[in-house]
N, CA, C and O of each residue as an XYZ file, in Angstrom:
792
protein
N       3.392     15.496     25.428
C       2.936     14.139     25.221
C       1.562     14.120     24.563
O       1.352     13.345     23.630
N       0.348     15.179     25.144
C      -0.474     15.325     24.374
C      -0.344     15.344     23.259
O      -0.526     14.205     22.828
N      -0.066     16.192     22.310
C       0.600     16.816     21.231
C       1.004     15.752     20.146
O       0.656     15.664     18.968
N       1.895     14.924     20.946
C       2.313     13.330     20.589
C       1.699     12.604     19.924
O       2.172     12.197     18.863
N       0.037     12.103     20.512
C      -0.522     11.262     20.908
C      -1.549     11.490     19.865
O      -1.994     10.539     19.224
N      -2.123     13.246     19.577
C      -2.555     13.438     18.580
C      -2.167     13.364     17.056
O      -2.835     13.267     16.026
N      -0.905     13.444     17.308
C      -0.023     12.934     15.369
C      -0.239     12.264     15.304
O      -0.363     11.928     14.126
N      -0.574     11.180     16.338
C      -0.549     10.000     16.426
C      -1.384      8.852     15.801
O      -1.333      7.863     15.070
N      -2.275      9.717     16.650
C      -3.915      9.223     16.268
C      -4.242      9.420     14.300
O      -3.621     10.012     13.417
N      -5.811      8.386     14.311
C      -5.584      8.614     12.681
C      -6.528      9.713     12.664
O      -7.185     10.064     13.644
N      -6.587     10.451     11.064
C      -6.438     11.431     11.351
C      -7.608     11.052      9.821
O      -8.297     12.047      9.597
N      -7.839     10.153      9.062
C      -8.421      9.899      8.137
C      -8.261      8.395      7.516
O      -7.166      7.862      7.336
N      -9.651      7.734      7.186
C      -9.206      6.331      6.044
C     -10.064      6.211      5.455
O     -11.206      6.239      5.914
N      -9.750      6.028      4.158
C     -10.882      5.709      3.259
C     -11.756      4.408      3.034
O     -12.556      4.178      2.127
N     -11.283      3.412      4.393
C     -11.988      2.280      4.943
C     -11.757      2.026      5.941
O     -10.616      2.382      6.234
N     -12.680      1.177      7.324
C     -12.167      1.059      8.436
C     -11.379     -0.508      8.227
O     -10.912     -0.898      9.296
N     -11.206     -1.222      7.362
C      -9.827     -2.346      6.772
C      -8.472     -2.040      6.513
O      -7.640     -2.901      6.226
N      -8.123     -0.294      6.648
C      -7.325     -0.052      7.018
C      -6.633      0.945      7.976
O      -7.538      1.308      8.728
N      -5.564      1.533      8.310
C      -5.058      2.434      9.122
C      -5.110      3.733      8.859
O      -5.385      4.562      9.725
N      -4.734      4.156      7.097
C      -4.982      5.258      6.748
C      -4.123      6.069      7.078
O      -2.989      5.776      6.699
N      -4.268      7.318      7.850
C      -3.465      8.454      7.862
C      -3.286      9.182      8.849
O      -4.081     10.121      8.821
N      -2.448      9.208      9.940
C      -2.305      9.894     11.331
C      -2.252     11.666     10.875
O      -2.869     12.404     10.106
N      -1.464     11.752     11.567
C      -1.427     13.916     11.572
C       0.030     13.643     10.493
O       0.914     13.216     11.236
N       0.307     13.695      9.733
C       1.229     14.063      8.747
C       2.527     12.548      8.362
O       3.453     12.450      7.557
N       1.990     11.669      9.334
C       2.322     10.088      8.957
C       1.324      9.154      8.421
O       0.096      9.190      8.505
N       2.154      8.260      7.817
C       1.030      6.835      7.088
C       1.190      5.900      8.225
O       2.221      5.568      8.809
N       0.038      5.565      8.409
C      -0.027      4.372      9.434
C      -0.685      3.246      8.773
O      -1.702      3.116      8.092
N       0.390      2.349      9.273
C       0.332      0.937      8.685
C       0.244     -0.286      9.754
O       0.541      0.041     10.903
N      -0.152     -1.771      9.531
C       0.413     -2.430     10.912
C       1.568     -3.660      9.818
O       1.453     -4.230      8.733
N       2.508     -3.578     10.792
C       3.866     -4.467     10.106
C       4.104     -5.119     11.346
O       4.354     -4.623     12.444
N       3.971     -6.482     10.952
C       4.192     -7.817     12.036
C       3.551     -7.824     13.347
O       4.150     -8.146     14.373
N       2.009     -7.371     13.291
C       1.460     -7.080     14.308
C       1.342     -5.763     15.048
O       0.395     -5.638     15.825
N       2.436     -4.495     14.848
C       2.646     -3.479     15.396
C       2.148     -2.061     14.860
O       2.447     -1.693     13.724
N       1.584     -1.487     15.491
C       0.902     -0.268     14.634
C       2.168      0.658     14.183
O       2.908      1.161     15.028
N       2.338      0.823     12.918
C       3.839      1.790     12.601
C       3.404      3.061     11.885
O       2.385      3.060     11.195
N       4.224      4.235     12.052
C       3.900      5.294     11.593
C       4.463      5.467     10.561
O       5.306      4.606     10.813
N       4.824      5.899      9.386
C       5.792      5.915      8.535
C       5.955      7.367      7.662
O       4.954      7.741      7.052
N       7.018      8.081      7.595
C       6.830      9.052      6.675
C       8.134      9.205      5.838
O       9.174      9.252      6.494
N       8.237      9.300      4.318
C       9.237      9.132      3.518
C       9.673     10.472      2.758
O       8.926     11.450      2.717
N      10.515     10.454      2.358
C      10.659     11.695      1.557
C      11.676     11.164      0.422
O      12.191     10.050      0.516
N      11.939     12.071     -0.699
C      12.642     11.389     -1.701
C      12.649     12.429     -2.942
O      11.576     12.916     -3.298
N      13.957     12.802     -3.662
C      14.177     13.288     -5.145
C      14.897     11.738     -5.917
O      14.658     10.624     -5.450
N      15.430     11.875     -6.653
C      16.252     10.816     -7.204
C      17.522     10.539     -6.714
O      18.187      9.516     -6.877
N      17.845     11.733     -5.985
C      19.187     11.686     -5.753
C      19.536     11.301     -4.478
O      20.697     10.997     -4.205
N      18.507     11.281     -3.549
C      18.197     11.150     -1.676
C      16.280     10.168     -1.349
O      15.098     10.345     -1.644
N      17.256      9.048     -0.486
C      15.705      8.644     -0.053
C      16.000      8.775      1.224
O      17.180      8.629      1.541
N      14.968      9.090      2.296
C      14.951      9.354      3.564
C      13.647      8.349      3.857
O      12.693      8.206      3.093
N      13.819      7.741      5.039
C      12.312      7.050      5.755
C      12.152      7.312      7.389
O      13.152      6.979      8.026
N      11.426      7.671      7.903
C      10.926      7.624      9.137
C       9.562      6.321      9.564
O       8.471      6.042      9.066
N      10.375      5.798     10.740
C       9.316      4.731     11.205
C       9.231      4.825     12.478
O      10.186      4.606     13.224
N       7.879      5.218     12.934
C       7.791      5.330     14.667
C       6.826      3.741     15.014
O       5.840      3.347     14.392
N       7.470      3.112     16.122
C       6.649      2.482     16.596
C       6.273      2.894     18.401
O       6.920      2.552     19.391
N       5.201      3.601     18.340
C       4.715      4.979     19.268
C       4.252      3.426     20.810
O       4.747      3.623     21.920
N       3.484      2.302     20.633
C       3.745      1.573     21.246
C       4.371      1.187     22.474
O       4.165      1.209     23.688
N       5.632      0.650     21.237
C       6.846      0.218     21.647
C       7.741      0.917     21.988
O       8.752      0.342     22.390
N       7.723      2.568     21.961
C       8.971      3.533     21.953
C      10.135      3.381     21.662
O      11.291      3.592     22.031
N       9.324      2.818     20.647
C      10.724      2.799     19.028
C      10.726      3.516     17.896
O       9.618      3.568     17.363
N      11.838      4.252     17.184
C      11.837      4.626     15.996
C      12.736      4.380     15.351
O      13.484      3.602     15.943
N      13.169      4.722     14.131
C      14.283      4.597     13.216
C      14.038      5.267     12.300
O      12.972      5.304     11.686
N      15.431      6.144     12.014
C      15.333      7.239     10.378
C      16.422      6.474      9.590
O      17.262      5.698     10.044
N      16.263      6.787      8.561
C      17.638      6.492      7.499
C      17.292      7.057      6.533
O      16.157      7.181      6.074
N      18.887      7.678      5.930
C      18.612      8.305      4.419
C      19.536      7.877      3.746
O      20.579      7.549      4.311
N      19.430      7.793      2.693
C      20.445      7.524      1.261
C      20.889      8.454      0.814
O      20.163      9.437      0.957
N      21.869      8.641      0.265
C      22.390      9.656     -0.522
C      23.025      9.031     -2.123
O      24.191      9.229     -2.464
N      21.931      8.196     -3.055
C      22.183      7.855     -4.188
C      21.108      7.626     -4.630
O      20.061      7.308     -4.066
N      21.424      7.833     -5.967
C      20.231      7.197     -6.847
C      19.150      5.705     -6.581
O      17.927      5.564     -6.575
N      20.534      4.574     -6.339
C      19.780      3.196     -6.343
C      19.699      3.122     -4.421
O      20.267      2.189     -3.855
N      19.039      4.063     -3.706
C      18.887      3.773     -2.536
C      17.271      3.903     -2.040
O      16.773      4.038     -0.922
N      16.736      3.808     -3.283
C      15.375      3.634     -2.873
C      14.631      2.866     -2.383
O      13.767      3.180     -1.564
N      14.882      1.528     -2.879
C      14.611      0.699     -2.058
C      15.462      0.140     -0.477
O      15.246     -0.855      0.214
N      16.169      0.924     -0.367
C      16.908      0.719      0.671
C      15.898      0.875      2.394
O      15.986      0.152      3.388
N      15.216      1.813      2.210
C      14.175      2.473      3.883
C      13.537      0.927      4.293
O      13.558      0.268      5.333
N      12.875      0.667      2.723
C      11.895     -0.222      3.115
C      12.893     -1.884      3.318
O      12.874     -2.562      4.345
N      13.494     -2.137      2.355
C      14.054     -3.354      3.130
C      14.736     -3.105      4.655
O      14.930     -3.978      5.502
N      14.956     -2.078      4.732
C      15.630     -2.372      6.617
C      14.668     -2.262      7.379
O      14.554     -2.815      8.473
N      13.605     -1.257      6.659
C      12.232     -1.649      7.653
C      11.533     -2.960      8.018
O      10.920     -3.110      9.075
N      11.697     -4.130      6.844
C      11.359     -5.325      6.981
C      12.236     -5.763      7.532
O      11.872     -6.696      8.248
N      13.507     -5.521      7.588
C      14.639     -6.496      8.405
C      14.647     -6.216      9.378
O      14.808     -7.097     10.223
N      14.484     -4.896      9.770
C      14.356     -4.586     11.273
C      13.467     -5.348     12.031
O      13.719     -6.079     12.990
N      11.925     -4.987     11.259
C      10.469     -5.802     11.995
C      10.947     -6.765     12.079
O      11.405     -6.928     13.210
N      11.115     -7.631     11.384
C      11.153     -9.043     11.423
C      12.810     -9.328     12.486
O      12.997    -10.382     13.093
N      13.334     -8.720     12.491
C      14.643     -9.450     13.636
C      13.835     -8.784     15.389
O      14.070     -9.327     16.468
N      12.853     -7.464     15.199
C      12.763     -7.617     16.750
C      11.426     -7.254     17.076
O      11.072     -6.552     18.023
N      10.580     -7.897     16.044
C       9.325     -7.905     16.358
C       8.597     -9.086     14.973
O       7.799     -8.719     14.110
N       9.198    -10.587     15.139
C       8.992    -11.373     14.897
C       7.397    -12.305     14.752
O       7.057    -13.094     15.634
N       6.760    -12.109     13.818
C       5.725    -13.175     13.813
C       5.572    -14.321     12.992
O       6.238    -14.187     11.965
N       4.892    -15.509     13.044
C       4.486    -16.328     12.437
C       3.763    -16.013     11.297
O       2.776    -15.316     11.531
N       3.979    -16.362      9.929
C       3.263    -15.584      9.382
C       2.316    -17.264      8.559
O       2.855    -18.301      8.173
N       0.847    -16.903      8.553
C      -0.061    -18.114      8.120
C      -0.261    -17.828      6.848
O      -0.083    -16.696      6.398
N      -0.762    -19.116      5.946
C      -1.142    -18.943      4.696
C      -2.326    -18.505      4.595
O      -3.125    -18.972      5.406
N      -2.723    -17.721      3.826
C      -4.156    -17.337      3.649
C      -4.560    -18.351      2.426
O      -3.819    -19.008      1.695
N      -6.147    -18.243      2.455
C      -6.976    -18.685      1.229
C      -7.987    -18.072      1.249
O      -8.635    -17.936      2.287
N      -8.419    -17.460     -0.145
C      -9.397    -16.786     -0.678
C     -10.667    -17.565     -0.453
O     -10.673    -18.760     -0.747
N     -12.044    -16.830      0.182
C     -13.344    -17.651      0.101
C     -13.313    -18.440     -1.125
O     -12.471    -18.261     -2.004
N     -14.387    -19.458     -1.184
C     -14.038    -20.834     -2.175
C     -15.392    -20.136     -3.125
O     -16.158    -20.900     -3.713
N     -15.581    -18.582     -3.194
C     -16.675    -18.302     -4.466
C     -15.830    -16.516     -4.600
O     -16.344    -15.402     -4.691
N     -14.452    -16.936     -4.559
C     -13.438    -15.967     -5.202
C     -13.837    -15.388     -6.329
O     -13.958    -14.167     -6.428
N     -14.088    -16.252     -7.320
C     -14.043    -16.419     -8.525
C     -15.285    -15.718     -9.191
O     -15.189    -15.100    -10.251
N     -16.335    -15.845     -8.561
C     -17.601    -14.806     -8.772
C     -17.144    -13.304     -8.730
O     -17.498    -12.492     -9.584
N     -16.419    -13.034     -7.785
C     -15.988    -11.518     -7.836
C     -15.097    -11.049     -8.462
O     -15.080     -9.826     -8.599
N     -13.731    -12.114     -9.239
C     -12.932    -11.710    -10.247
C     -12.424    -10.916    -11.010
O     -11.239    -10.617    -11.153
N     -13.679    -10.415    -11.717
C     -13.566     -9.812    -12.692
C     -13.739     -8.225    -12.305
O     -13.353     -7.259    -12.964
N     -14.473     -8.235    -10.971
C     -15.143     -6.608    -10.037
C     -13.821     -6.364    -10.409
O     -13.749     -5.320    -11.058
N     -12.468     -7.063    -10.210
C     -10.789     -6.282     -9.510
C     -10.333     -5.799    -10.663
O     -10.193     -4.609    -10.943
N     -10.048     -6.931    -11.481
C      -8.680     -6.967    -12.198
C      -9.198     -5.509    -13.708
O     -10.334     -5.164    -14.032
N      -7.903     -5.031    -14.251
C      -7.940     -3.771    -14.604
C      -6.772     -3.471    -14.433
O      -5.867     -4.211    -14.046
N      -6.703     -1.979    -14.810
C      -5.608     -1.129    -14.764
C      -6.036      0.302    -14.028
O      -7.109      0.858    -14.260
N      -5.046      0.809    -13.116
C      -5.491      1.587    -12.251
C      -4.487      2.685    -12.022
O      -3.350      2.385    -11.657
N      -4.928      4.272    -12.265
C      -4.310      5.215    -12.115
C      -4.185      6.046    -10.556
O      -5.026      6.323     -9.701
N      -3.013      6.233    -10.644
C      -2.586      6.920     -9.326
C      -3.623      8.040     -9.332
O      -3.882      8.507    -10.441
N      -4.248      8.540     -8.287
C      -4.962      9.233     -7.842
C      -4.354     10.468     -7.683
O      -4.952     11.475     -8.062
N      -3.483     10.526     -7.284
C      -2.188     12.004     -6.801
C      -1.382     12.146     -8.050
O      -0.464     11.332     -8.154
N      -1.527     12.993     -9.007
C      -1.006     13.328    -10.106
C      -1.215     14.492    -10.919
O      -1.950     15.276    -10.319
N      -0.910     14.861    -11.893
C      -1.293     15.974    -12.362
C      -2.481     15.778    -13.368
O      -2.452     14.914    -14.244
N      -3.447     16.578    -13.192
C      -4.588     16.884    -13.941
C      -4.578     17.520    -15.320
O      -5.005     17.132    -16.408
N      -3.817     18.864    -14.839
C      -4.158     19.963    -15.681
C      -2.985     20.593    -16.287
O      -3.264     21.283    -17.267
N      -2.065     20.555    -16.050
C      -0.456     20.921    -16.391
C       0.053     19.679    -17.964
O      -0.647     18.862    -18.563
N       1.542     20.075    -18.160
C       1.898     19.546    -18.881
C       2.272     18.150    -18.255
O       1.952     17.076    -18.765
N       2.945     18.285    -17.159
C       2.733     16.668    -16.683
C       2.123     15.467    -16.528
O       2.647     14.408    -16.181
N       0.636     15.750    -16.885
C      -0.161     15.082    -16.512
C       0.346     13.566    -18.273
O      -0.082     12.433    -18.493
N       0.912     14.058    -18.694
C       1.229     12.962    -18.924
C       2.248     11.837    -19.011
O       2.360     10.855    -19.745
N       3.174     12.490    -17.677
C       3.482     10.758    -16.397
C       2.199     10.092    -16.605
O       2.276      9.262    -17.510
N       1.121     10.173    -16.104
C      -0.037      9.392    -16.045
C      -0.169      8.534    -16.831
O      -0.839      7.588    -16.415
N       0.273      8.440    -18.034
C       0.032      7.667    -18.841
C       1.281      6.416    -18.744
O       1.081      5.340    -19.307
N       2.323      6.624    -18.124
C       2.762      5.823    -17.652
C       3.306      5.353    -16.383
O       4.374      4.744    -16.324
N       2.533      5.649    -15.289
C       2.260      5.879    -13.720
C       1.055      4.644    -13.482
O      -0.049      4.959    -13.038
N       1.270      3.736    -13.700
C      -0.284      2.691    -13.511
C      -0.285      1.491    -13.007
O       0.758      0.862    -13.182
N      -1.150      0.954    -12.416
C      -1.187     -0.228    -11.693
C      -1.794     -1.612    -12.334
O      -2.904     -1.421    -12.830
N      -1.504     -2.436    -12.396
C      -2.402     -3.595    -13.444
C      -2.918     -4.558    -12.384
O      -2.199     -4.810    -11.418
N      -3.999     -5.053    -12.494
C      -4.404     -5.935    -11.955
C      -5.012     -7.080    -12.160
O      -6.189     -6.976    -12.504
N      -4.435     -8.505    -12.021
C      -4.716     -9.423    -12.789
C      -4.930    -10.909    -12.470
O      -4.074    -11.223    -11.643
N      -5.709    -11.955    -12.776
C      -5.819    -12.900    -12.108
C      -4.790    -13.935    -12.059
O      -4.268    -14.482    -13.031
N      -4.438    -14.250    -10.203
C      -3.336    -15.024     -9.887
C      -3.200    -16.122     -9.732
O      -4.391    -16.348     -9.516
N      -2.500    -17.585     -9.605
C      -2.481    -18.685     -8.875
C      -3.627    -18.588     -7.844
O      -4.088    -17.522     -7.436
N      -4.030    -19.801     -7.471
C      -4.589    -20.142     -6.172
C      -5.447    -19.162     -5.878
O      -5.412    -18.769     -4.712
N      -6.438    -18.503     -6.824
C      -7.093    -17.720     -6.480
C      -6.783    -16.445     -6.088
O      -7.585    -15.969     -5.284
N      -6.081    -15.909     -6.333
C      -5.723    -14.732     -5.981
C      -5.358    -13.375     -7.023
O      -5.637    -13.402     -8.222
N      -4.821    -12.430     -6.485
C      -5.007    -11.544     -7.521
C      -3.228    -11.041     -7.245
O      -2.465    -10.980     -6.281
N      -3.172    -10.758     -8.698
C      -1.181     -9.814     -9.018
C      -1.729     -9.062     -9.366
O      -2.666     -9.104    -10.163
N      -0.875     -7.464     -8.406
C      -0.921     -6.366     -8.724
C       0.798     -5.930     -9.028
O       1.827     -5.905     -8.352
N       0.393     -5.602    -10.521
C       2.238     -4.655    -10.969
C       2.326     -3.509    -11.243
O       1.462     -3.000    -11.958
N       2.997     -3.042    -10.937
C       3.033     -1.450    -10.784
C       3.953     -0.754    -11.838
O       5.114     -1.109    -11.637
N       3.858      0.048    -12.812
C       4.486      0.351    -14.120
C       5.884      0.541    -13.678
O       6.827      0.398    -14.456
N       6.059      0.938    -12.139
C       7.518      1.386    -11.947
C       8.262      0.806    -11.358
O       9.366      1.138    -10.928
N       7.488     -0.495    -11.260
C       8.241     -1.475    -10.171
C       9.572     -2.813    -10.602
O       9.992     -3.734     -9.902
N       9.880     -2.471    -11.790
C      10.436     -2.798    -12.301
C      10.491     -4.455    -12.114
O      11.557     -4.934    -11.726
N       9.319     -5.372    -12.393
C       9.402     -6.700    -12.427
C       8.652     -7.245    -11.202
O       7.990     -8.278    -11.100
N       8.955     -6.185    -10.198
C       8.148     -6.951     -8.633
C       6.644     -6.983     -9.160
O       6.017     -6.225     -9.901
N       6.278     -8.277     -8.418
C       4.860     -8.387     -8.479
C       4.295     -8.942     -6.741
O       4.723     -9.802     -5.972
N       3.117     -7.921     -6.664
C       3.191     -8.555     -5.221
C       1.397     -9.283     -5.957
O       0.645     -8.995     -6.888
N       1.459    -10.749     -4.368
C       0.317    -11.040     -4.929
C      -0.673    -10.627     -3.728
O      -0.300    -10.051     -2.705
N      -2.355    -11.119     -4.095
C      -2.917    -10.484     -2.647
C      -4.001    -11.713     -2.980
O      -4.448    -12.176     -4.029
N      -4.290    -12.144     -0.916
C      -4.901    -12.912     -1.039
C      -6.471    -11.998     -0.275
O      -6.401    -11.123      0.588
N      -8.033    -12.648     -1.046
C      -8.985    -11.902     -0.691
C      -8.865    -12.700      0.743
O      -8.378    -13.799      1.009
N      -9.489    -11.726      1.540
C     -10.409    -12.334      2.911
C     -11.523    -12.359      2.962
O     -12.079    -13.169      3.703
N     -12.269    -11.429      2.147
C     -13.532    -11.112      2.029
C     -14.088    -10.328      0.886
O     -13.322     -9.986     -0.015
N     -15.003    -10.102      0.857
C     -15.137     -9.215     -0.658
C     -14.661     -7.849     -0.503
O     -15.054     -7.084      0.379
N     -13.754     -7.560     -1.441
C     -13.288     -5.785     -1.665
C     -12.037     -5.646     -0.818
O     -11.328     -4.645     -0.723
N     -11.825     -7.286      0.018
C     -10.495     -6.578      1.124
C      -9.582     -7.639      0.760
O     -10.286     -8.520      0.267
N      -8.214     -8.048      0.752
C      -7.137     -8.558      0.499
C      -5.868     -8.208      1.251
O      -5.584     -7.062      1.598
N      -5.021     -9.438      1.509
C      -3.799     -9.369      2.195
C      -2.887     -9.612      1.498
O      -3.050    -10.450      0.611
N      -1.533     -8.920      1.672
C      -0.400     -9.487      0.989
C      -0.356    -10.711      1.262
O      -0.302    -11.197      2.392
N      -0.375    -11.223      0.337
C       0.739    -12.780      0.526
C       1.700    -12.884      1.467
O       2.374    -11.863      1.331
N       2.133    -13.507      2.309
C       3.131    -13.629      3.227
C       3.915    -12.110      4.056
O       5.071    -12.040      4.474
N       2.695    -10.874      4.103
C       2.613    -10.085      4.684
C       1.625     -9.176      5.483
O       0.547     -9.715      5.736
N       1.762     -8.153      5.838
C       1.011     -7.386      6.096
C      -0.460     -6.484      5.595
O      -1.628     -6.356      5.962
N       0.474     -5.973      4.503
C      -0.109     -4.955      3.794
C      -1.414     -5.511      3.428
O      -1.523     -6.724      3.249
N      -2.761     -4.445      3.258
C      -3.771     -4.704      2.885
C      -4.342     -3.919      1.989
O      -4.068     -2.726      1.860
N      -5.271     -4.619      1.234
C      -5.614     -3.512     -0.198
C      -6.941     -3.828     -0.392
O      -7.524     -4.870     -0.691
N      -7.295     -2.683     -0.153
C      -9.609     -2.436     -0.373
C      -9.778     -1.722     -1.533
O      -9.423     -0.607     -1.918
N     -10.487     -2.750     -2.055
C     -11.793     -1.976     -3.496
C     -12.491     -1.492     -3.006
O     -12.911     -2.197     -2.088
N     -13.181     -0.125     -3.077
C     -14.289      0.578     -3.120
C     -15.028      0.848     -4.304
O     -14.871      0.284     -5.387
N     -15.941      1.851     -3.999
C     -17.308      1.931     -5.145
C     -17.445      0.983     -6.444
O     -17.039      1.383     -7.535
N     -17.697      0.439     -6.377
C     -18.294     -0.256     -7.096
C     -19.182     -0.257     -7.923
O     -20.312     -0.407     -7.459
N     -19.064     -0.105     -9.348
C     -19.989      0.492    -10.214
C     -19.944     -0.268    -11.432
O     -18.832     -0.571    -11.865
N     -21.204     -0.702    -12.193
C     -21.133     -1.263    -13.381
C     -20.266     -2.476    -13.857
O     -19.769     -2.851    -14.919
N     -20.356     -3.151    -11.835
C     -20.112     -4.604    -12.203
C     -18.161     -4.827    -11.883
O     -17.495     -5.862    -11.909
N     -17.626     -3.031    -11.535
C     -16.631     -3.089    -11.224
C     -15.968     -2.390     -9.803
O     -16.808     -2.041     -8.974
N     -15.116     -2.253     -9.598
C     -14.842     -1.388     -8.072
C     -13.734     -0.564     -9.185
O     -12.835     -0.853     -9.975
N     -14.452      0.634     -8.667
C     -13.384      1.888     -9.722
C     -12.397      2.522     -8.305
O     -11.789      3.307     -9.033
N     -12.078      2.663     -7.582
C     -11.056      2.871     -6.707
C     -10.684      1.773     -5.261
O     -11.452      1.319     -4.413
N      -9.268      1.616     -5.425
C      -8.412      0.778     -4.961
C      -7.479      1.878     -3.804
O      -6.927      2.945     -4.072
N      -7.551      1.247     -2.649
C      -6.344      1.973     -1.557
C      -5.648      0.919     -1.167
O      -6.281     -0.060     -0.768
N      -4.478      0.889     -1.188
C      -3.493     -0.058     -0.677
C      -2.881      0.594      0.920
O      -2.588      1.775      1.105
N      -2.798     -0.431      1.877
C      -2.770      0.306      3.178
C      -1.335      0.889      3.662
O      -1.333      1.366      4.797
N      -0.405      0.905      3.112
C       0.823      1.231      2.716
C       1.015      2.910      2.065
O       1.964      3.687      2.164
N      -0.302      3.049      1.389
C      -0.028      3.979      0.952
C      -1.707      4.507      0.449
O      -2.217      4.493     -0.671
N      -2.218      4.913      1.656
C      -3.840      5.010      1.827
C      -3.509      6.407      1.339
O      -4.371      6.892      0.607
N      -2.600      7.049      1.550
C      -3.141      8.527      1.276
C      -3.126      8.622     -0.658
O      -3.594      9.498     -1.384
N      -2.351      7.272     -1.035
C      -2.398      7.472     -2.273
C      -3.449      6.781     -3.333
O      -2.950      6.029     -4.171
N      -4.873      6.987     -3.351
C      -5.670      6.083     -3.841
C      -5.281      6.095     -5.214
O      -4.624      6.939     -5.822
N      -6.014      4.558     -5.777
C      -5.935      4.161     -7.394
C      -7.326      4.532     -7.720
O      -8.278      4.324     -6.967
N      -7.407      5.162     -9.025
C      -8.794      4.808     -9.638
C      -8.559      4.205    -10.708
O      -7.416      4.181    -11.165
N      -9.668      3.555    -11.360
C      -9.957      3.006    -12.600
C      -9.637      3.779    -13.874
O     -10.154      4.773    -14.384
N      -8.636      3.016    -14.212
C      -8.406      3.884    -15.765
C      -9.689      3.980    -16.792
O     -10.380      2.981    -16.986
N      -9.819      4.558    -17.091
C     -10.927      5.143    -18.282
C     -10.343      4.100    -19.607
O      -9.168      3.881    -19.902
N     -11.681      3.523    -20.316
C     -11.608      2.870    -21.382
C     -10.832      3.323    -22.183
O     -10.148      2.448    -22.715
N     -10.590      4.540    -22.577
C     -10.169      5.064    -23.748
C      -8.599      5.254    -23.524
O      -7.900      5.722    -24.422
């Protein structure tokens, strides 16, 4: 149980706005509940693990096809939401949003990629855009997301909530009028940085 309790625990975050990273799981909170999550995946197999350590609950599932990628995460939301149900409120961005604007929006490279190999140029089409939304808020699209756009509402400066969810996403360092790295709390171990002008 010891043993347990330490995977458990986080283990690293690159802000205290989010959960970050237990002993070899992503920890996230979904509908109020602290969840552990760890995925695995080729093209051909998606697998997801979700502990809710709590509640002494878990759930695995794997795919065995190509188009089953999105499959982990919608039953993960269908699950939360049929047995761990919340109200979910509208947010609104402070009413001097608009002063900080321009710190966000950009285009932003995956952090976990190849440098130095011949691969490294996925990178060039591996990227995040970020751009100003309705009602004050900010759309982030993701080169691979094929059309999804999630939006995020600020709470405060550098921190933001999904729209009609959980997930949370912090700007850090801040330099020259901009924030050059982005962690989304979903996927803290995977930071964004600022694409380079060129």
């Amino acid at each position: 149980a010891k043993t347990a309790q330490e995977m458990h625990s986080q283990a690293w975050t690159p802000s205290a706005e989010i959960e970050g990273m237990a002993h070899g799981f992503f920890a996230t909170t979904i509908n109020g509940q602290r969840v552990l999550q760890h995925g695995g995946d080729t093209e051909l197999f998606h697998s997801e693990l979700m502990l809710i350590p709590q509640q002494g609950v878990g759930l695995f599932v794997s795919y065995n096809s190509v188009t089953g990628g999105s499959g982990g995460s919608e039953l993960e939301a269908a699950f939360m939401d049929r047995y761990f149900p919340v109200q979910r409120v509208a947010l609104k961005s402070p009413a001097d949003f608009k002063t900080r604007l321009n710190s966000y929006i950009g285009s932003f490279d995956l952090a976990r990629r190849n440098y130095s190999t011949p691969e490294k140029i996925l990178g060039l089409v591996q990227y995040f855009t970020v751009s100003p939304g309705p009602d004050d808020t900010l759309l982030m699209t993701s080169s691979r997301s094929q059309g999804d756009v999630d939006q995020w509402v600020e709470t405060k400066p550098g921190v933001f909530k999904l729209a009609g969810g959980d997930d949370t996403l912090v700007f850090l360092d801040k330099s020259r009028g901009q924030y050059q790295t982005a962690y989304i709390g979903s996927l803290a171990s995977i930071g964004l940085l600022r694409s380079p002008w060129y």
